[in-house]
C-alpha positions in Angstrom: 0.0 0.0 0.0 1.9 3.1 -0.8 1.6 6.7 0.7 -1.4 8.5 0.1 0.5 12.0 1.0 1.6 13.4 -2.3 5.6 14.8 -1.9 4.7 17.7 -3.9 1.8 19.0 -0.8 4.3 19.0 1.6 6.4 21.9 2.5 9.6 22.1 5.4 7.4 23.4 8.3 4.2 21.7 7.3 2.4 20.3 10.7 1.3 16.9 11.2 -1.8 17.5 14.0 -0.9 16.5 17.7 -2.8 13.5 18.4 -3.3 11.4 21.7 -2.3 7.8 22.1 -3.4 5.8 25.3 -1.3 3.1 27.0 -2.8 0.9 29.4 -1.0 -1.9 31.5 -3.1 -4.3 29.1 -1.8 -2.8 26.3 2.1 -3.3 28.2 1.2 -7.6 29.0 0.6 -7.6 24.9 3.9 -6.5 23.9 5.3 -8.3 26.5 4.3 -11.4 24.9 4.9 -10.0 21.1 8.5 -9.0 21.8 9.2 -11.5 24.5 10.3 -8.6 26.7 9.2 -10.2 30.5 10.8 -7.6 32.3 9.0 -7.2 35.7 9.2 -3.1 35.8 6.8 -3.9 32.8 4.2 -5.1 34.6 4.8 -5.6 38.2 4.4 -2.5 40.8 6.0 -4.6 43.6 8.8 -4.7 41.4 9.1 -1.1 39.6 9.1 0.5 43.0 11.7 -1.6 44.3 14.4 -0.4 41.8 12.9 3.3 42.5 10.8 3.9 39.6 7.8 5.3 40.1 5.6 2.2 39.1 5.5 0.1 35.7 6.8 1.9 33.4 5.8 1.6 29.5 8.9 -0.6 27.6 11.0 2.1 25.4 10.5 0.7 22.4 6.3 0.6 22.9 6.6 4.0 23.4 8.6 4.5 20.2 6.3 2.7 18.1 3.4 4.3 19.7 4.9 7.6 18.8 5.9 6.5 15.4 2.1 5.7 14.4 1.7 9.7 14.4 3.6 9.4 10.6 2.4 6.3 9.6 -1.3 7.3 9.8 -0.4 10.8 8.1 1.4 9.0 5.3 -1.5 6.5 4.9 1.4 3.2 5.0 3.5 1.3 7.7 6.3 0.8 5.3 6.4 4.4 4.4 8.8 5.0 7.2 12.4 3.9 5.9 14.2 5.3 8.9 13.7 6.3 12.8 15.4 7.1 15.6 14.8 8.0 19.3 16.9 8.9 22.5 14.7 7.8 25.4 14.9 10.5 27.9 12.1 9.9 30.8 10.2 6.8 31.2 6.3 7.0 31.2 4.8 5.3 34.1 1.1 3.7 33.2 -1.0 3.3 36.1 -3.2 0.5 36.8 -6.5 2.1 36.1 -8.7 2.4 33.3 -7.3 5.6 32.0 -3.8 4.6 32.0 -0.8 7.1 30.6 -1.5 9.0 27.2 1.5 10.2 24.9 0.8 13.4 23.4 2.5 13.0 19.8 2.9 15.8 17.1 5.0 16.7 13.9 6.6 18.8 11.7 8.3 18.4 8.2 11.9 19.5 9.0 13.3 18.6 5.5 12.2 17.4 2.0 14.7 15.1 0.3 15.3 13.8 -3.2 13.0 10.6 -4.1 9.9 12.3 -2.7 11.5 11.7 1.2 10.6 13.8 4.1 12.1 14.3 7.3 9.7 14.5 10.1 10.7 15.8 13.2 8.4 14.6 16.0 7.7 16.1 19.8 6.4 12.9 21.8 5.2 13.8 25.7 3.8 12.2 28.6 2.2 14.5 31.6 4.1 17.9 29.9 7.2 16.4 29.6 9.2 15.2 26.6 10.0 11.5 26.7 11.3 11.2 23.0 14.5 13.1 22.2 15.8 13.8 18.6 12.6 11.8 17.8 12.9 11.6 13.4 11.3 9.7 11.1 12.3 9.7 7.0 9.3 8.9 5.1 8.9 8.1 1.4 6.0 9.7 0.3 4.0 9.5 -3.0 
């Protein structure tokens, strides 16, 4: 399926809309099982606390691929993404209620490439504060 965003629409500054994503410990017992990532501060309190966190805490790379769902919906393709990169600077705790954490997730085109590529810059934060460092994405687009 390719990109449904046409190269030629997008400009350097143009804004992909903030959106909200929700993780919930459910959603953190999935992808412990998908990426065989068993890691207690993922899912045990008990445990979290004990090495001082503040409580299970969301696995790194969840949170990446949470955040990196911001481009692949804009671009209309999963494989439209051809590079990423992250520096993890805070964990997100995710409580063990209904509402659970919610990353706040926006964009912006930093620079248009040759073969109709983009780089995306993106601003990922949990509760005000940016978890996501030098969070880009290179997406081939239509």
């Amino acid at each position: 399926m390719p990109a449904i965003i046409d190269y030629d629409d997008v400009e350097v500054g143009t804004r992909i809309p903030e959106r909200e994503f929700r993780i919930r410990r459910e959603d953190l017992v999935r992808y412990c099982g998908a990426s065989g990532d068993f890691n207690v501060i993922h899912w045990n309190e008990r445990a979290a606390q004990g090495v001082g966190l503040p409580g299970v805490i969301a696995h790194g790379m969840y949170t990446m691929a949470t955040a990196a769902r911001l481009v692949t919906d804009w671009a209309g393709d999963p494989g439209s993404v051809v590079d990423y990169g992250v520096r993890f600077s805070s964990p997100v705790p995710v409580p063990d209620d209904d509402a659970g954490a919610t990353l706040v997730v926006s964009g912006v085109v930093e620079k248009k490439l040759e073969d109709n590529r983009v780089v995306v810059n993106l601003t990922v934060r949990f509760d005000g504060s940016k978890v996501l460092l030098a969070s880009r994405a290179t997406v081939q687009l239509a």
